[in-house]
C-alpha positions in Angstrom: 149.9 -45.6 24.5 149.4 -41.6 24.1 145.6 -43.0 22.5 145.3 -45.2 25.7 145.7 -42.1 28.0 143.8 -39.6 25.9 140.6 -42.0 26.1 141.1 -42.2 29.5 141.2 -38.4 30.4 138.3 -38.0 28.2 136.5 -40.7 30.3 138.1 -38.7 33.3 136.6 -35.2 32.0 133.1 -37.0 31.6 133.0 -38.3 34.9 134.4 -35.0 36.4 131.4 -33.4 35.1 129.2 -36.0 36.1 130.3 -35.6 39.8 130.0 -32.0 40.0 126.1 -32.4 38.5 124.8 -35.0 40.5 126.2 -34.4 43.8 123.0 -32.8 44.4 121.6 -36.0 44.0 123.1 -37.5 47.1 123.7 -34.7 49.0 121.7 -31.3 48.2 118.7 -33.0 50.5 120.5 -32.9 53.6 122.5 -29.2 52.5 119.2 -27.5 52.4 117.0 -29.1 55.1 120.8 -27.9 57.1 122.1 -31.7 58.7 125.3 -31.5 56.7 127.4 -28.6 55.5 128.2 -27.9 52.0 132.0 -29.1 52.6 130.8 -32.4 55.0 128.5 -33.1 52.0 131.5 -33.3 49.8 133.8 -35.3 51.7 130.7 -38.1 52.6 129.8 -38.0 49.2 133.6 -38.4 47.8 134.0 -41.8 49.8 130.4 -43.2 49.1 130.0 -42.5 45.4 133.6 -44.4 45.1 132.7 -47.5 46.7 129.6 -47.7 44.7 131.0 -47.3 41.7 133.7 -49.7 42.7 131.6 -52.4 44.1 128.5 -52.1 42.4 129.0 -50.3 39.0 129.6 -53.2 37.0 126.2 -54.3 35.7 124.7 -50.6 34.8 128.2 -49.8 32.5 127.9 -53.1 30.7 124.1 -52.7 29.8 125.6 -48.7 28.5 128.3 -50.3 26.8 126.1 -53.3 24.6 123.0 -52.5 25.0 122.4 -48.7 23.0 123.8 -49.6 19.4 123.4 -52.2 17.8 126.6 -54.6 17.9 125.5 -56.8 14.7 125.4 -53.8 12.6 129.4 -53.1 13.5 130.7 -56.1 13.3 132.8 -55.4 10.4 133.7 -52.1 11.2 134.1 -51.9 14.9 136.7 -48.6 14.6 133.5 -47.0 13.3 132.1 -47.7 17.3 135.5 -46.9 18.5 135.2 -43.5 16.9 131.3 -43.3 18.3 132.2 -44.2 21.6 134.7 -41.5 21.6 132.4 -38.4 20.5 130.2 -40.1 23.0 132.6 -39.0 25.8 133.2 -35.7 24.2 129.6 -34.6 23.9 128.4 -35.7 27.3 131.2 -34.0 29.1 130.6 -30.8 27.1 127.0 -31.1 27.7 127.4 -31.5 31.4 130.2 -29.1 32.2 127.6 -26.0 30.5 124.5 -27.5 32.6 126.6 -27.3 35.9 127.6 -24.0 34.9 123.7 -22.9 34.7 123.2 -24.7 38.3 121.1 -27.6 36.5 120.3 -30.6 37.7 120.9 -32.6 34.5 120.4 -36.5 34.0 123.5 -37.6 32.9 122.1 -41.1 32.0 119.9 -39.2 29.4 123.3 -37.4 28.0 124.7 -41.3 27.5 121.9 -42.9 26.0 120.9 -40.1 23.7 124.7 -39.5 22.7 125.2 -43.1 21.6 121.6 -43.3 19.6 122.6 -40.1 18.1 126.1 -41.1 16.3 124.8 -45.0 15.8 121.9 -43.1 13.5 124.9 -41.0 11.8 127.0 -44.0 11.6 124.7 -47.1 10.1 121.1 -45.4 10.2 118.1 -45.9 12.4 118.4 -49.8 12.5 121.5 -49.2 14.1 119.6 -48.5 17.7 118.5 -50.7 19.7 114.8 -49.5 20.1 113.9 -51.9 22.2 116.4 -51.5 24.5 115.8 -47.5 24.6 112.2 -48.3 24.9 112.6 -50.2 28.3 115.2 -47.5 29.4 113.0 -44.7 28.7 110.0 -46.5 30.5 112.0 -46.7 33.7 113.2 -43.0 33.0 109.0 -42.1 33.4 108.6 -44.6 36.6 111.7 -43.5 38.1 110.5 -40.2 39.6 106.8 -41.8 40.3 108.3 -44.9 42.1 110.7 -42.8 43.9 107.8 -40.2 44.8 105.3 -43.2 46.2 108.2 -44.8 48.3 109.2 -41.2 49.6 105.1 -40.3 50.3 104.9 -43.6 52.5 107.8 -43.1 54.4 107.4 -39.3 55.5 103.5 -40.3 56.1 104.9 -43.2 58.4 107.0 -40.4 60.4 104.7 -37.7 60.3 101.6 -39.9 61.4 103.6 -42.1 64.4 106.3 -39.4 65.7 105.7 -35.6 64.5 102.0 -35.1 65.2 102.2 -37.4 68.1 101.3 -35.5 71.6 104.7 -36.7 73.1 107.0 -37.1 69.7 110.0 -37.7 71.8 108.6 -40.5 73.4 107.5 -41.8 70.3 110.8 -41.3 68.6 113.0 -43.0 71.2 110.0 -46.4 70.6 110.9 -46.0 66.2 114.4 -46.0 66.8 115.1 -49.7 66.2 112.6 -49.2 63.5 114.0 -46.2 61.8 117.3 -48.1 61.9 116.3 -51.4 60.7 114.4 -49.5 57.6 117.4 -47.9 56.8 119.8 -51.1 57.1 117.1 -52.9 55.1 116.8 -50.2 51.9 121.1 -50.9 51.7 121.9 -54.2 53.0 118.7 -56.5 51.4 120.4 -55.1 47.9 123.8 -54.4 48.3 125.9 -56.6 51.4 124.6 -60.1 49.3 126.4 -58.8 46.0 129.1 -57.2 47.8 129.9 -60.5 50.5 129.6 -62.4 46.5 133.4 -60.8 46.1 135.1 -61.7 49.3 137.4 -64.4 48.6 136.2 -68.1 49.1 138.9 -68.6 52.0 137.2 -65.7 53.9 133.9 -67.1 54.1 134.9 -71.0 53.8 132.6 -72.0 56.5 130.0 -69.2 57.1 127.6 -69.1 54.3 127.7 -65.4 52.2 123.7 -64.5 52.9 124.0 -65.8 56.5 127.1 -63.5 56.8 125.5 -60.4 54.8 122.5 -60.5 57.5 124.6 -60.9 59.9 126.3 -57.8 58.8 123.0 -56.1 58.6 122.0 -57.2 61.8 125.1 -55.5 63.5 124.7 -52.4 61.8 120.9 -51.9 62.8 121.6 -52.8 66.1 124.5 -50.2 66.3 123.0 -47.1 64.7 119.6 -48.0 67.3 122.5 -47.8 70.2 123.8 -44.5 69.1 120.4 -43.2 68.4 119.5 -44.2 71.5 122.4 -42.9 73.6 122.5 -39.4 71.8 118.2 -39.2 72.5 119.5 -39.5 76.4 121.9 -36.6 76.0 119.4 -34.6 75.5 119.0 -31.9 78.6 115.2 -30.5 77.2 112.6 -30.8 80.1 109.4 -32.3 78.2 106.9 -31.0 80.6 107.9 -27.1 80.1 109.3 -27.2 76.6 106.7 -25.6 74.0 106.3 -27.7 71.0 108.4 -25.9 68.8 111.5 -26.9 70.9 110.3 -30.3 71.2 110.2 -30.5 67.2 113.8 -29.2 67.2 114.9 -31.6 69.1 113.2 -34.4 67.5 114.2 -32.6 63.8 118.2 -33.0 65.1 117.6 -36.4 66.1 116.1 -37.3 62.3 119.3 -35.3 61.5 121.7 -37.9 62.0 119.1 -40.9 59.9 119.2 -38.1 57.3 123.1 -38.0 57.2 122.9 -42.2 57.0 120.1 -41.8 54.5 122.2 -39.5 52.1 125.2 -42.5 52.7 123.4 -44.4 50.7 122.1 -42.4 48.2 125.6 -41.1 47.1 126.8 -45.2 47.4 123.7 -46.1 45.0 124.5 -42.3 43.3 127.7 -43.6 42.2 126.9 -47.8 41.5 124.6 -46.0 38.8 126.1 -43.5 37.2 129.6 -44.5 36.8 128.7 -46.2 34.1 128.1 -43.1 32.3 130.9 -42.1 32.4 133.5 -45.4 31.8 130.8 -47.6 29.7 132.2 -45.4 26.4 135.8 -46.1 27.5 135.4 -49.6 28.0 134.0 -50.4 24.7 136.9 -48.4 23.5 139.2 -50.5 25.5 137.7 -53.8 24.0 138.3 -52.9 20.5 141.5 -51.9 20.6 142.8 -54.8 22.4 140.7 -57.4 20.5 140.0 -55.4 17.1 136.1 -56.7 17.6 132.8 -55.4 18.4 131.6 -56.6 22.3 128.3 -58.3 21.8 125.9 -59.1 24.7 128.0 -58.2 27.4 131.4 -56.6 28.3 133.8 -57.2 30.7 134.5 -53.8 32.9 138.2 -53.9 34.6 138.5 -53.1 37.8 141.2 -50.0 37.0 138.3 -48.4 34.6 135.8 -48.5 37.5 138.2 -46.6 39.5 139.1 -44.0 36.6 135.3 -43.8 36.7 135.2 -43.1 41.1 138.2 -41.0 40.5 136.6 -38.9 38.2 134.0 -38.8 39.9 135.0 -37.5 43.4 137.7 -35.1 41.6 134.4 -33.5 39.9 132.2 -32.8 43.1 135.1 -31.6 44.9 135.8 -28.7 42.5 132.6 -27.7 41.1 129.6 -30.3 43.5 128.3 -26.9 45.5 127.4 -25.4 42.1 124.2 -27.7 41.6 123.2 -28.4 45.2 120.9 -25.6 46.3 118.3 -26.6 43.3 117.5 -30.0 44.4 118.3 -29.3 47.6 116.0 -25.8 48.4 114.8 -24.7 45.3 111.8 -27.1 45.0 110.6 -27.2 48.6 111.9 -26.0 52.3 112.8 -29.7 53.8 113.5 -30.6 57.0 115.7 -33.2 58.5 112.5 -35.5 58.9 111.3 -34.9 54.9 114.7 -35.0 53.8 115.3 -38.4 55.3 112.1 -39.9 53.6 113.1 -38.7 50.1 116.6 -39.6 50.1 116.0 -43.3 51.6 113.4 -43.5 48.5 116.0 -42.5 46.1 118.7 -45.2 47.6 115.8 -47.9 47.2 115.0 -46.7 43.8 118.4 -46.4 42.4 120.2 -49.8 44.3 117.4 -51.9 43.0 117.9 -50.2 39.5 121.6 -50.6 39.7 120.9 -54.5 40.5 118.9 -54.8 37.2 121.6 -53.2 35.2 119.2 -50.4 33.9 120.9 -47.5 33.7 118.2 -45.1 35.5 118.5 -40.8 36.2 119.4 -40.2 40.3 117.7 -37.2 39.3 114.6 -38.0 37.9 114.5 -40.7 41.4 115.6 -37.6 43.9 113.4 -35.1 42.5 110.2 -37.6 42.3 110.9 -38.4 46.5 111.3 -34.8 46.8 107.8 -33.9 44.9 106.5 -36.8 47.1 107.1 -35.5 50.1 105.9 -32.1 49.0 102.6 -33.7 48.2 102.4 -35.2 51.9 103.5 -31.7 53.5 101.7 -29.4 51.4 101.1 -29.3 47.4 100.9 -25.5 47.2 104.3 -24.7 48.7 106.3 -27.1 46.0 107.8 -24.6 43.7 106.6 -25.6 40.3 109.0 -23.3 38.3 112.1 -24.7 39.7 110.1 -28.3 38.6 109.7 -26.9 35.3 113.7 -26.0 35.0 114.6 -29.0 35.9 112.2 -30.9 33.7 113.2 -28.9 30.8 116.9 -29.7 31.2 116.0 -33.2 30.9 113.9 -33.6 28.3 116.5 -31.1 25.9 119.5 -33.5 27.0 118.4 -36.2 24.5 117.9 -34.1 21.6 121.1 -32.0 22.8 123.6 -34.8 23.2 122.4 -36.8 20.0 123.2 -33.8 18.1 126.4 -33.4 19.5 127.4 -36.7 19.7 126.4 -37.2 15.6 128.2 -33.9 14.7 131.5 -34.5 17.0 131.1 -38.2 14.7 130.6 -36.7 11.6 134.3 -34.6 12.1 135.9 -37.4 13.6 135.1 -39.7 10.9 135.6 -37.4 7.8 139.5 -36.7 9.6 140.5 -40.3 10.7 138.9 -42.3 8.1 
């Protein structure tokens, strides 16, 4: 029992510091372009980034948990993998807690996946990796950030050509309303309502079929945010005709505010379906050997209780420490605005969800900052802060290296004291 619970805080620990990093990937968008507070940020993010983990974190922890070392190669020793698994956790949340205390916006999926190739090496040499497997992970790490980016470019072209350099923007913005809305509806629902109506019980949905009710869902949701959008665009007291046009982008800019605040919704919802997994995918192989004294092969179960640990951990991290990391994403690269900041995190959510759906255990980062660069590219190239870029790309590319190592020697101790 005192191992059960000592596994399970160091799960907690890793996700703590997993929550206080990559807040910034849900949330530092709409901090520094000013829709959302620093504390409103927090409290969104907490509920969002615990659903997804709930509800849509299963398929990204099991690729973590199999997919990395090779299984065959600790069949016959599977406390070996326990023992792996376990300086896994330690490494990742040491690694993470000293990169939030620098402010850097670290991929924690790079932490994972280099902390389990690094003690698998130590523990049954190079075949023990799964390079295949590492190779298709690290080929969506490179197209993460450029898919993100492409996605982000099109969708602040699309508002910048059709409402912002429009000679009557307001006008225009009341027309793309519906289509703002059913954009936004589209990037969550087409991904995530099917999977989640899939675990509503059979009596619930006995005689409505589960895609017919998910669109229906969808519908409903589109429809509402257009009749809110809508209704607060009539509140608005500006008089057109003598406004200048700076007012009139202010208004329009606090408008795009509130698809912003949605946008982020979903990030820290596909935020946390993600990267749970980095955090309970150690503990859950842990789990399985110590309850079946085996190693799991091609897939692995995830309970629902390690999920939560995992959301728990998770919103306990960003609540403490989240504001440490989100000015970087959030300001440092590029001044947004609500209108830029709503392209590049609806980009992210689409990048990450369709990810998540695949099981391929993707960086938030490497998709925020790509949608970010994106938009800076659409805006203007020269005011993108390239030193901030470099930071942040350095932190990523040392994580490997740096949680391999520290994986491998947390292994080495482990093994030469328990074995």
């Amino acid at each position: 029992m005192l191992f059960i619970i000592f596994v399970c805080g160091l799960a907690l620990y890793v996700a703590c510091n997993l929550g206080a990093n990559d807040v910034a990937n849900s949330m530092g968008t709409s901090v520094g372009s000013k829709a959302i507070t620093i504390k409103q940020a927090i409290i969104i993010a907490g509920v969002l980034e615990f659903t997804g983990a709930v509800l849509f974190g299963r398929q990204v922890s099991s690729t973590l948990a199999t997919s990395i070392a090779n299984p065959d190669l600790f069949v016959s020793q599977p406390q070996t993998l326990l023992l792996g698994m376990i300086a896994v956790l330690i490494s990742c949340g040491l690694w993470l807690q000293i990169a939030t205390a620098k402010k850097l916006p670290v991929a924690s999926s790079h932490a994972v996946v280099g902390a389990i190739a690094g003690f698998s090496w130590v523990a049954a040499g190079s075949q023990a990796v799964k390079w295949s497997a590492l190779g298709v992970i690290s080929l969506a790490w490179v197209v993460t950030p450029v898919v993100s980016g492409s996605i982000a470019a099109g969708f602040y072209l699309l508002i910048k050509r059709w409402i912002l350099e429009r000679e009557q923007p307001l006008i225009q913005l009341e027309q793309w309303i519906p289509w703002l809305s059913l954009l936004l509806v589209s990037v969550f629902g087409v991904i995530v309502l099917p999977t989640v109506v899939e675990t509503l019980p059979s009596e619930f949905l006995h005689t409505v079929p589960r895609y017919d009710f998910a669109l229906g869902l969808g519908g409903v949701a589109a429809l509402s945010i257009t009749l809110v959008g809508w209704q607060r665009l009539a509140q608005e007291t500006i008089d057109v005709d003598a406004a200048t046009n700076v007012e009139v982008c202010e208004v329009v800019e606090r408008q795009l505010a509130r698809f912003q605040l949605l946008s982020a919704c979903c990030v820290a919802f596909a935020h946390g379906s993600n990267d749970v997994g980095n955090a309970i995918a150690p503990l859950a192989t842990i789990l399985y050997i110590r309850n079946t004294g085996t190693v799991p092969q091609s897939s692995l179960e995830i309970p629902l209780w390690v999920l939560i640990l995992g959301g728990v951990g998770i919103v306990t991290g960003l609540a403490i420490w989240g504001k440490q990391v989100i000015a970087t994403i959030g300001e440092g690269i590029i001044k947004l605005e609500p209108s830029s900041g709503f392209a590049a995190e609806l980009a992210t959510a689409a990048t990450i969800l369709i990810a998540s759906s695949y099981g391929l255990p993707v960086s938030t980062s490497h998709a925020l900052v790509g949608a970010v660069v994106g938009v800076g590219a659409v805006k203007n190239w020269q005011s993108v802060n390239l030193s901030t870029l470099k930071s942040i790309g350095m932190a990523w590319i040392v994580t490997i290296p740096i949680a391999a190592f520290l994986s491998a020697g947390i292994f080495t101790m482990l093994k030469y004291v328990f074995v």
